[in-house]
N, C-alpha and C positions, 0 to 999 in steps of 0.2 A: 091507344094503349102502347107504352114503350114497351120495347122487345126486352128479354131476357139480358141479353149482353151490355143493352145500356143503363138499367137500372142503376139507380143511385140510392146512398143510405145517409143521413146525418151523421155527423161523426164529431168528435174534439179530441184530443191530445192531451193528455194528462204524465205527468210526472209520476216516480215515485214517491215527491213529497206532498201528493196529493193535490198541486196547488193548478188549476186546469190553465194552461197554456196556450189556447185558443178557444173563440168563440166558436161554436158548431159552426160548419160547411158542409156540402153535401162530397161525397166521395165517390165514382163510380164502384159499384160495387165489387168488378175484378181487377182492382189495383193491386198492382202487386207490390212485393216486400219492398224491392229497390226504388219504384216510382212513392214509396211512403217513404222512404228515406230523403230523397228529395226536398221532399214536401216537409216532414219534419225539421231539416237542415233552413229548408227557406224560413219556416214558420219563427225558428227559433235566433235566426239573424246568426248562425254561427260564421264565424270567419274562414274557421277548416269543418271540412266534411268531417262529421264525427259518425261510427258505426254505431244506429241502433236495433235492440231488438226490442219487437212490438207485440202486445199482449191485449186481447179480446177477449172481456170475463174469463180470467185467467188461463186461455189457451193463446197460446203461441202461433204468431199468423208466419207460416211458414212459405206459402207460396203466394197466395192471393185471400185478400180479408172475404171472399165469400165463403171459401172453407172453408174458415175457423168460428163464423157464424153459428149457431142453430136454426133450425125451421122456423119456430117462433121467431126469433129475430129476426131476420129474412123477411118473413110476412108482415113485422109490423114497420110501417113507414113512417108512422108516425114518432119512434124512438130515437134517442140522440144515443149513439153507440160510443162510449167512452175507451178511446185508445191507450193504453198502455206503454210509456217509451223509458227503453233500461238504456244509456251510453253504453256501448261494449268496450272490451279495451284497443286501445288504437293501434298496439302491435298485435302479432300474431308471433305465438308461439308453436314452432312447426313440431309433432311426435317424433318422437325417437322410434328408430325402426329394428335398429342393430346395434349387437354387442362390440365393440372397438377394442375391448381390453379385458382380459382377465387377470387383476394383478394378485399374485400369491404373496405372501408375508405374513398376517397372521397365522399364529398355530392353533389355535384356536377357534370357535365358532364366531362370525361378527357380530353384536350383539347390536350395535346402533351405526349410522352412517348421518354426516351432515352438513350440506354447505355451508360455507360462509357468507355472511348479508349479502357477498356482491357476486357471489358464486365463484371468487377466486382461489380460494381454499376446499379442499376437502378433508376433512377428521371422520375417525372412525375409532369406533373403539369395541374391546375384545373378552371372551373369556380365558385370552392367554394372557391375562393382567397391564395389558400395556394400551398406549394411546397411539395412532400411526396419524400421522399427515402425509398425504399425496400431493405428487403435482400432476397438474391436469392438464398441461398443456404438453406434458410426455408421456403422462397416464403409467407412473413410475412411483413407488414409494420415496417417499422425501425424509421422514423424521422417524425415528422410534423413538418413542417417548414411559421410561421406565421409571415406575415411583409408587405406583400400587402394589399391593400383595398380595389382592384378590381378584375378580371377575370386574371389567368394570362396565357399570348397567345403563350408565347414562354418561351425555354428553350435550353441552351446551355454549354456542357461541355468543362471547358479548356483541350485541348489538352495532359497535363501530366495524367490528371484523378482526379488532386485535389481539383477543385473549380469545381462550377456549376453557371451561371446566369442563371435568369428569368426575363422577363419582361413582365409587367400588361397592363389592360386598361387605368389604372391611369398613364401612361406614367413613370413608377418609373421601377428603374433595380435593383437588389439585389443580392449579391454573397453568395453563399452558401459554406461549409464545410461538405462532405459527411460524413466523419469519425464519425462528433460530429451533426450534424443538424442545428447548430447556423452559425447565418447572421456570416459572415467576413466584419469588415471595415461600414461606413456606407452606407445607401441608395443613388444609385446617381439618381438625382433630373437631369433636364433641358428641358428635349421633353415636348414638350406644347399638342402634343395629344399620342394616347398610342403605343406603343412598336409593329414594326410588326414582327424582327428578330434580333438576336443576333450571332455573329460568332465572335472568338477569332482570335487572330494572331497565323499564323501555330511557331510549334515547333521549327522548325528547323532555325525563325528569332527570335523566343523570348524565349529561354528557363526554363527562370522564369514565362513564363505565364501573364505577366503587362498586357498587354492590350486588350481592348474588343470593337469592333464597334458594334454600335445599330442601326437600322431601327426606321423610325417612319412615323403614318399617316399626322405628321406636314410636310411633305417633305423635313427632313433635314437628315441627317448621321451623327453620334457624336462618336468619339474616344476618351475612355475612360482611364484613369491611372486607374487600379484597388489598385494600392497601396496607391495610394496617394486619392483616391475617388473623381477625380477631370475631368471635362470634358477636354481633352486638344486639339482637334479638332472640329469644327463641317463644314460641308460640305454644304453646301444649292446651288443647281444648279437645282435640280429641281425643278416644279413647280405643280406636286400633288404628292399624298401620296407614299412613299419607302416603295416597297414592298418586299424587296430581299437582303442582302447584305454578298459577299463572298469578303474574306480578303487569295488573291491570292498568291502562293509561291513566288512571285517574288516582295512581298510587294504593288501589287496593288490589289486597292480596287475595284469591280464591283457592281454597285447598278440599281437596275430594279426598275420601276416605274409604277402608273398608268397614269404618261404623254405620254406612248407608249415609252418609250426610254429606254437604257441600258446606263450607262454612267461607264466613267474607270478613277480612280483617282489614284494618287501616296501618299501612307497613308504618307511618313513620312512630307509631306507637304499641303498635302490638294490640290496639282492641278488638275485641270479638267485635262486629258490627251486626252480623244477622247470619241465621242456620237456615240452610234448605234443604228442606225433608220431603221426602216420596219415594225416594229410592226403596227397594225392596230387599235388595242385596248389595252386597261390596261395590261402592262407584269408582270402574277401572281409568279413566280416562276423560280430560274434561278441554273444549277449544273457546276460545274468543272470539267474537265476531274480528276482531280485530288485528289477531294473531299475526297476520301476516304483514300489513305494514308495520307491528313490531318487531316480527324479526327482521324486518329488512333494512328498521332506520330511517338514515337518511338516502338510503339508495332508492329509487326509482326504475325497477323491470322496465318502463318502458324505454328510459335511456339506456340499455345494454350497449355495448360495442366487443366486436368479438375479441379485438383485443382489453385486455385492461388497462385502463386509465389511474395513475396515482389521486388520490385522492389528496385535493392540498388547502381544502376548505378550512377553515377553524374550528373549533367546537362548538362554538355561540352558531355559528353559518349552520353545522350536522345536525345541530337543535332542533333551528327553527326549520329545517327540511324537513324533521323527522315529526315536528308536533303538525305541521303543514300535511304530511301524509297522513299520518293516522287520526285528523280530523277529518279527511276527507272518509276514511275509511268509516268514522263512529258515525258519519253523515248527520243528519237530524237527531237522533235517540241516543241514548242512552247505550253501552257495550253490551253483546247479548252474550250469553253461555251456554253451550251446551251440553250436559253432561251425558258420559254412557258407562252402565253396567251391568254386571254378572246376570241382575233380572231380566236380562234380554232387551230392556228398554231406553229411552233416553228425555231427557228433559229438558226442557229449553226455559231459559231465566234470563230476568232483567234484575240481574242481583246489586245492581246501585242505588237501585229503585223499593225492587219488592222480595219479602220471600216467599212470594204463589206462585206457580209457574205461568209460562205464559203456554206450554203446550205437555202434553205426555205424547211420544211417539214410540208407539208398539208398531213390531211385524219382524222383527227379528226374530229368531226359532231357539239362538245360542248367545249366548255371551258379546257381548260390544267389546273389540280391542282397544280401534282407536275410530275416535269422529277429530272432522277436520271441519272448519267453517270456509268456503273458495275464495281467494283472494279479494274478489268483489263483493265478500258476504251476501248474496246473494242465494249459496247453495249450500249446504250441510250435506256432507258425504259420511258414510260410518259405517267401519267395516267388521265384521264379526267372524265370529267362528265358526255361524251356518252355513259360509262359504259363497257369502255374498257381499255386494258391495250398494246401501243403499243413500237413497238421494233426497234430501229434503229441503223445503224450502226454508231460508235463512231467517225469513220475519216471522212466519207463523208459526212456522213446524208440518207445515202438511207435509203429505206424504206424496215424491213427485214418482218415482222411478225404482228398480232395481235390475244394478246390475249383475248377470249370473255367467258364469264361466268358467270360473273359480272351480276344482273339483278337491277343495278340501282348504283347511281355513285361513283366512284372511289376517294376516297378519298387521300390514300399515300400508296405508296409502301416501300418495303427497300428489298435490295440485300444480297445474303447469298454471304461471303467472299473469296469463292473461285469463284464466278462469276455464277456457273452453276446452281441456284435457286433464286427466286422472291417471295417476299408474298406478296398479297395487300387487302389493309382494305379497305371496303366497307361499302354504308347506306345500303345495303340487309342486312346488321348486320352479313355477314362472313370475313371470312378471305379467301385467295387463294392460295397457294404453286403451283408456275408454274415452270416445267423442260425449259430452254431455251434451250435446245442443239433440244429438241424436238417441244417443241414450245406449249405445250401440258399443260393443267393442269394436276398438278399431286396428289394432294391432296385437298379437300375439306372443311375447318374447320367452323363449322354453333358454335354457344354457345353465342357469345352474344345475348339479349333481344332488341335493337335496333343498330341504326348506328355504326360503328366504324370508329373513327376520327383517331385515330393516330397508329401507326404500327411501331418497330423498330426488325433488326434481331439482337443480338449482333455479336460485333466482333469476340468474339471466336468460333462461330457458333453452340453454346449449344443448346439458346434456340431464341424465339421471344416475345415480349412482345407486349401488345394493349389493347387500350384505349375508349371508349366512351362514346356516349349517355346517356348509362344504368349504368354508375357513377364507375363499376369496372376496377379491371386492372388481364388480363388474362396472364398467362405464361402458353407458348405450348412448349413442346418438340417433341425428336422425340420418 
């Protein structure tokens, strides 16, 4: 009778794309993580060691594959124990621990904070009407940037890194030049009420950057020439205020509403393509599986350098890096969505595809702010007003985790680039660095004087920036 220690179980190696990778072997049964790295690295001929993590009937083999076993599986000998292997990302993005800077200049509360694709740039913008850029490498104000009239609610970087939009209460949009601080081109004028969101056309379909769609509380979506400063679409299907709009890699357009609906158009025409219905109240906020290799382009998190590099590629070369990345990102399927609202709930769509959903996810108690899909799509985070921050898995929608710490609501989170950290800005007036492998907060950061509204990580995973109430803009390192 083999003793307990040398037991052995069948086992194979299976992919995400479900396609099995090896023929069953036997495995002792207490091998652990690293000797399965190994063994997955040999099995798979890689030339560099690639980091994986490994999954047994959906639990996570954390020390050795006999815990993550059950009794049944254990006892039966006769089973072929199907592994699970996810690439992890091959840099490591270290948490920020501490605040380095508290820079003052606005007079007003910060309403949005955001890098730019390569994390060179930082914009922010205000309810003291105006747009600031920073520089990050003195952690100093660089530009003020005046042309609004009103509050301005949103902000958004074109995708190469060279323009920035805002838009106000005053319903007015303005492109910014980060280098110099000065407006680009004129103000474009047409939303009859104010501005809720702006998102540019990904890289990889417009590599000059032209066009920009706008949200707005009129209920309409407008597609913008930025060259020409001219409205050249506008969309009106809904019938209350657009609170969302993502300009999808496959050229279509997703807009959330407070009429409870998702609706999916085809930008280069303006057609309705298909409405998704479930929602029970106002849908606040909506992410892309794919989000983040669009806003990133053609940059690549894993080549960071802490200095920056000029970028001297072409735009045909930012293209095909940019349609290169975000294929990797859309992997096999189809781009997934996920929306969250006022009902406390959220919904996961394959809206290229269908308008059923592919999951309903309850356990929220308040209101959805914001959901974010983790750079690796792999994780859906969404944080709400109950004062939590929770975790779901990217393909299904089950329900992994919550985080709690938070003692009051949750305003916006943002993901570090290699996936395995979360910061989220809070009205307690902190901030929160969560380990997701653990599930665990991992760091604490208190320093603002009131609420914090907005929270961005950068892409190269340096630092984090945030914004609030109390009118500064903090940078935390690690």
């Amino acid at each position: 009778m083999e003793s307990e220690s040398e037991r052995r179980v069948m086992a194979c190696f299976k992919s995400e794309a479900d396609d099995a990778a090896s023929v069953p072997f036997d495995l002792p049964i207490d091998i652990t993580v690293e000797k399965l790295q190994l063994v997955c690295n040999a099995l798979l001929q890689n030339e560099e060691t690639t980091p994986y993590a490994f999954f047994v009937n959906d639990i996570e083999i954390i020390d050795t594959l006999r815990n993550a076993l059950d009794k049944d599986s254990l006892e039966n000998s006769e089973k072929v124990h199907e592994i699970l292997y996810q690439p992890q990302a091959v840099f490591k993005v270290r948490a920020v621990t501490r605040c380095t800077s508290t820079i003052e200049g606005h007079k007003e509360a910060v309403i949005s904070v955001a890098f730019s694709p390569d994390g060179r740039y930082l914009a922010s913008g205000s309810g003291d009407k105006t747009v600031r850029f920073w520089d990050i490498t003195t952690e100093t104000p660089q530009h003020l940037c005046e042309a609004h009239k009103h509050w301005v609610l949103c902000i958004a970087w074109s995708p190469d890194g060279r323009k920035l939009a805002s838009g106000c209460k005053n319903s007015q949009i303005c492109i910014w030049d980060p280098a110099t601080g000065k407006q680009i081109g004129r103000t474009l004028n047409g939303h009859r009420q104010w501005i809720t969101w702006l998102t540019w056309k990904p890289l990889h379909l417009d590599p000059d950057c032209r066009y920009l769609v706008s949200s707005s509380k009129d209920a309409t979506v407008r597609i913008w020439d930025t060259v020409l400063c001219q409205c050249k679409l506008t969309l009106s299907g809904h019938i209350q205020s657009v609170t969302c709009v993502k300009w999808g890699g496959s050229d279509l357009l997703y807009t959330s509403s407070q009429d409870r609906t998702v609706k999916v158009w085809r930008a280069e025409d303006g057609v309705l393509c298909r409405t998704l219905q479930g929602h029970g109240h106002w849908v606040n906020t909506m992410a892309l599986s794919t989000d983040y290799a669009i806003r990133t382009g053609a940059y690549d998190p894993a080549k960071a350098t802490i200095v920056h590099k000029d970028v001297l590629d072409t735009a045909e070369e930012l293209k095909n890096k940019a349609l290169e990345r975000y294929n990797a990102a859309k992997a096999a399927g189809p781009e997934r969505l996920v929306s969250g609202s006022d009902d406390f709930t959220l919904f996961l769509w394959q809206p290229e595809i269908d308008k059923k959903s592919i999951a309903r996810m309850t356990g929220h108690q308040q209101l959805i702010n914001e959901v974010l899909f983790s750079p690796d799509t792999r994780i859906i985070a969404s944080a709400s007003f109950d004062k939590s921050v929770k975790l779901w898995d990217g393909k299904s929608g089950k329900y992994l985790a919550s985080l709690r710490g938070h003692v009051n609501r949750v305003y916006q989170i943002a993901w570090s680039a290699d996936s395995r950290l979360l910061c989220s800005g809070s009205a307690d007036s902190t901030l929160k660095v969560w380990d997701i492998r653990a599930k665990k907060l991992l760091y604490d950061l208190p320093g603002h004087a009131d609420e914090v509204y907005a929270v961005d990580w950068s892409p190269d995973g340096q630092r984090v920036a945030s914004g609030g109430k109390d009118k500064v803009l903090k940078i935390w390192r690690k």
